[in-house]
C-alpha positions in Angstrom: 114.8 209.7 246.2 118.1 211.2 245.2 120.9 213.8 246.7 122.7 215.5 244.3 126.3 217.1 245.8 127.6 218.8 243.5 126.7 221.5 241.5 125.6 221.0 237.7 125.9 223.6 234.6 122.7 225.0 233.7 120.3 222.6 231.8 121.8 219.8 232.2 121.4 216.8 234.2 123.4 214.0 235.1 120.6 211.1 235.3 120.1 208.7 232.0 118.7 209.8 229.0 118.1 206.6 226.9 114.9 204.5 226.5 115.8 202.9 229.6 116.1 205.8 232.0 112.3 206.3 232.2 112.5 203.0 234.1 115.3 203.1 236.1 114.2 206.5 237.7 110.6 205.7 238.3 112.1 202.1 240.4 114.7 204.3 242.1 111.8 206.4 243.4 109.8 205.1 246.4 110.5 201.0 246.4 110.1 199.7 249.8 110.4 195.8 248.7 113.1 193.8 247.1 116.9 193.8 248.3 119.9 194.8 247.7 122.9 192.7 246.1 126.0 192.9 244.7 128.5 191.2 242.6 132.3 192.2 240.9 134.4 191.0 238.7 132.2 188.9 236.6 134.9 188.8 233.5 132.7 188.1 230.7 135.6 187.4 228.1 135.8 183.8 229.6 132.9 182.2 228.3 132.0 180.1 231.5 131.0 183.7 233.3 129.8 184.6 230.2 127.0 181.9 230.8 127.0 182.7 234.8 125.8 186.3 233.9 123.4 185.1 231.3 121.4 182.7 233.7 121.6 185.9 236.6 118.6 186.9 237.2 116.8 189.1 241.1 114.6 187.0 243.3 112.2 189.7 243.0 111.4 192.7 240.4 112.2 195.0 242.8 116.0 194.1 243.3 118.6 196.9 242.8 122.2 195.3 241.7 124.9 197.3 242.7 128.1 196.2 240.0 131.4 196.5 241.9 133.8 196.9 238.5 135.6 194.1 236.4 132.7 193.3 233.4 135.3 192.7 231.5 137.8 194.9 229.3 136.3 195.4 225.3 133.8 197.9 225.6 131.6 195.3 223.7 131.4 192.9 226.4 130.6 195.8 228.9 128.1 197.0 227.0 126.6 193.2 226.5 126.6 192.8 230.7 125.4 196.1 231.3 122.2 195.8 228.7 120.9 192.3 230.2 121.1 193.0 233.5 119.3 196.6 233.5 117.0 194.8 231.9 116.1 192.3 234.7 116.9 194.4 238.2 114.9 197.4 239.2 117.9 199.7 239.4 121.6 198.8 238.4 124.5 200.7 239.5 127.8 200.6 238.5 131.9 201.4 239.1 134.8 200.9 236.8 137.1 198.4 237.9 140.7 198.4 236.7 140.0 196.2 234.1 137.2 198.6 232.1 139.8 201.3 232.0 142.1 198.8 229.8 143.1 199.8 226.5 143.5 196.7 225.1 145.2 196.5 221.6 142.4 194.1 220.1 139.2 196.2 221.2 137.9 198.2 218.6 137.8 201.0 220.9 141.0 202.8 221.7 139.8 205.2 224.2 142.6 206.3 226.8 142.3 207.3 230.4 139.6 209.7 231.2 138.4 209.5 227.5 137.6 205.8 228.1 135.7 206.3 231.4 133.6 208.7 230.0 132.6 207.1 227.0 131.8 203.9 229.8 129.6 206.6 231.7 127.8 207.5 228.0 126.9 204.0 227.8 125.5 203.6 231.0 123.5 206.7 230.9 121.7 205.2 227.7 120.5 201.9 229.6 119.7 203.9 232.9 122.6 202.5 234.4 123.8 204.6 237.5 127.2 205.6 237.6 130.2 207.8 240.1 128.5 210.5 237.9 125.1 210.6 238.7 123.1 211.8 242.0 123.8 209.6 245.1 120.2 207.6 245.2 118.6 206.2 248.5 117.5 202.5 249.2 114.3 203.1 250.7 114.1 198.8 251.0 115.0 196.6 253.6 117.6 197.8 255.8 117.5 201.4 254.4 116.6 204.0 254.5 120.5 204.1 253.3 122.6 206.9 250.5 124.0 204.2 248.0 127.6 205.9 246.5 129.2 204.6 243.9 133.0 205.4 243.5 135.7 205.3 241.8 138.5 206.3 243.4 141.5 204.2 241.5 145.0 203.2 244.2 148.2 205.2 244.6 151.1 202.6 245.3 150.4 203.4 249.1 149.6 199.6 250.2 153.3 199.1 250.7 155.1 196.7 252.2 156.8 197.0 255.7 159.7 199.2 255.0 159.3 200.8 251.9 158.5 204.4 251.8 157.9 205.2 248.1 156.5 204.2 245.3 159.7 203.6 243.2 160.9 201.6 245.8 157.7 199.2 246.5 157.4 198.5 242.3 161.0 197.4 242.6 160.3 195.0 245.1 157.4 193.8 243.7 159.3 193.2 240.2 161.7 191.4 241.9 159.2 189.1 243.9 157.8 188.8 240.3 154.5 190.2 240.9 153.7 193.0 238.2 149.9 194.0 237.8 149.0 194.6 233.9 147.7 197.7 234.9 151.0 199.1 234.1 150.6 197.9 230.6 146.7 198.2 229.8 145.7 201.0 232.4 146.8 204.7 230.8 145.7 207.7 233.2 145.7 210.2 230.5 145.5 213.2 230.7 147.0 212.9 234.1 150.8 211.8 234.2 149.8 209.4 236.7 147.6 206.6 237.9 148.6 208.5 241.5 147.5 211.6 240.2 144.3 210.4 238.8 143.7 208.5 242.2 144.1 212.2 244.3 141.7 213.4 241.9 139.2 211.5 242.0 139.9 211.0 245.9 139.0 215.3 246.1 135.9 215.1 244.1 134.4 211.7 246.1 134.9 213.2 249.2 133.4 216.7 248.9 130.2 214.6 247.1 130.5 212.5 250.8 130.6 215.2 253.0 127.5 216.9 251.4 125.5 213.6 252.2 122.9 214.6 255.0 124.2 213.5 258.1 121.1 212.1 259.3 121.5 209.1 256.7 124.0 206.3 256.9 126.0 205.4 253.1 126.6 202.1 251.0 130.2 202.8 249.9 130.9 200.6 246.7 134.2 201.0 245.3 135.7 198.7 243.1 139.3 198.3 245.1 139.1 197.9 248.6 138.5 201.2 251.1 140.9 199.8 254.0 143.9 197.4 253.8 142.8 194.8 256.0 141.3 192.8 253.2 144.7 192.3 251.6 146.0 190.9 254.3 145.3 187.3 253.1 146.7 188.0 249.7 149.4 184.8 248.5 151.8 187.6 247.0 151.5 190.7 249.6 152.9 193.0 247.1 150.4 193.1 245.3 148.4 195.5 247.5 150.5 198.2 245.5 147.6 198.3 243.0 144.4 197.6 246.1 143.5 200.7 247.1 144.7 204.1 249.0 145.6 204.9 252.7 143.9 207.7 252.0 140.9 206.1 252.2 141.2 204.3 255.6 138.5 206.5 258.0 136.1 206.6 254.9 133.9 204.0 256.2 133.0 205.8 259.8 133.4 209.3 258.8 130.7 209.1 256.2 128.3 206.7 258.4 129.2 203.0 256.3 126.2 200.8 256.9 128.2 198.1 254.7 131.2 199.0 252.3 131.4 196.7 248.6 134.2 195.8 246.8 135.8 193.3 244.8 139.2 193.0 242.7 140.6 190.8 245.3 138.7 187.6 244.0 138.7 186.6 248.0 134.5 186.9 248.1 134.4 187.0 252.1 132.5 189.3 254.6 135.2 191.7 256.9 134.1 193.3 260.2 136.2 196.5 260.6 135.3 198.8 263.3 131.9 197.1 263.2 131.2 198.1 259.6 130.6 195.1 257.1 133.1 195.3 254.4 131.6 192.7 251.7 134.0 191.2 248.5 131.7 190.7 246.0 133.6 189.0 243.2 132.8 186.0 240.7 136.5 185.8 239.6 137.8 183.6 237.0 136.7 179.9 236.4 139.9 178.8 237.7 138.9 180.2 241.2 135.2 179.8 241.6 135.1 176.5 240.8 137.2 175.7 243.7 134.2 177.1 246.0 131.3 175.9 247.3 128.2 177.3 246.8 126.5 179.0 243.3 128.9 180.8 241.6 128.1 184.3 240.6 125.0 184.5 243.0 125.3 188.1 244.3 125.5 189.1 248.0 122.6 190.5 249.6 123.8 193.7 251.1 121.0 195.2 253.1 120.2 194.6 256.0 123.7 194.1 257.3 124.9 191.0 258.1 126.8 190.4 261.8 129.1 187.7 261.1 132.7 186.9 259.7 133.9 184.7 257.7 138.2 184.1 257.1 139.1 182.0 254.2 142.8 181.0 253.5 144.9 183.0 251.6 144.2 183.2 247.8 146.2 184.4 244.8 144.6 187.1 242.7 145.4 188.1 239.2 143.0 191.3 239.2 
């Protein structure tokens, strides 16, 4: 089962068309077993996740694997990730992280901006991928019935800290702390003249899609930067919630009936109680931080059914 929100030209449709689409619909449709997990930032480029993705694999064939952003940033790699695991899980969806909407000067495809993300969308649509672009679908397994909404939403400079009341202001003192994200670099908004106004954007579009969700059923948000500022909190440079996420964002969670929120780009993998909603990070990170951790790395969360506890590591330094 699906909701589409949003009105569509005539003939045309915004589910896959590739040889794997047949697949990913008819899974989509009526599953009442498996679960559903999720994982982030899986940056294939280092070859130790590389081998992390290539062991992943469901528990069952009925898993659905929701993809919280940061494959990696050469469409090659994405491509590689995105192909092997729509091949194992039931239904795979997906939202851009920072690091897909890179231009890097070594990958073969220099696709700006908006340009970039769609050409990502193109590829998932051949492998049945699901994307921010398609129909909202429904976990109809364990812990569901449940509206899973994929977004990408992108960060305005409105994490601040304490004190500063503008964006111009906030990168200053984040240069001078020495804390710059390569966003600023790599991450071109084109054709919009800014990441800001890309963010408001796609903030207007995501939220009319939201509001057209039937009220009678509760939403998996999964975003790839974090709905709420709480889980920055813990971060070992604070300025770098600049590039985390929007205010804007902050009553998403309870107005549009959260049973869990997703996310990742932090590299703190934890599970957050905010106003009793489960806010899960997701992330694998780079080698230099999962090894540090106990337990499997890369093993994706289980999502649904909710879980009721907290966890609150120490504070860890990100490079997302």
């Amino acid at each position: 089962m699906t909701y589409e929100t949003r009105p569509l030209p005539p003939g045309t449709t915004p589910t896959a068309t590739g040889p794997a689409a047949g697949r990913s619909r008819d899974r989509a449709r009526g599953r009442r077993h498996g679960a559903l997990v999720a994982v982030s930032d899986l940056h294939v480029r280092y070859a130790e996740n590389r081998d992390i993705v290539e062991a992943l694999r469901p528990e069952s064939d009925d898993d659905w694997l929701l993809i919280a952003g940061d494959i990696g940033e050469h469409i090659a790699d994405i491509r590689w990730a995105l192909t092997l695991l729509s091949r194992r899980f039931a239904t795979v969806v997906w939202v851009p992280g920072n690091h897909e909407l890179w231009t890097p000067s070594n990958d073969p495809v220099q696709l700006r901006g908006v340009a970039r993300y769609d050409h990502l969308v193109g590829i998932c649509r051949e492998l049945g991928v699901l994307t921010p672009e398609d129909p909202y679908p429904v976990w109809e397994g364990e812990g569901g019935p449940a509206v899973i909404a994929p977004l990408f939403l992108l960060y305005d400079y409105t994490f601040r800290m304490p004190g500063l009341h503008s964006k111009e202001t906030a990168l200053a003192d984040a240069e001078k702390a020495g804390v710059v994200c390569t966003d600023e670099i790599f991450l071109h908004p084109d054709p919009y003249p800014t990441r800001e106004a890309w963010c408001r954007a796609r903030l207007a579009a995501t939220e009319a899609r939201l509001a057209a969700v039937p009220e009678d059923l509760p939403t998996v948000l999964v975003n790839h930067f974090p709905l709420v500022r709480e889980p920055t909190r813990p971060l070992w440079h604070p300025e770098f919630a600049l590039w985390c996420g929007t205010e804007a964002t902050a009553d998403w969670p309870r107005r549009f009936r959260a049973a869990s929120v997703v996310y990742g780009h932090l590299h703190i993998p934890r599970l957050l109680i905010c106003d009793g909603i489960p806010h899960q990070e997701v992330s694998l990170g780079y080698p230099r931080e999962w090894r540090r951790r106990t337990g499997a790395a890369g093993r994706p969360v289980r999502i649904l059914p909710a879980p009721a506890s907290t966890t609150a590591p120490a504070a860890t330094e990100t490079t997302a």
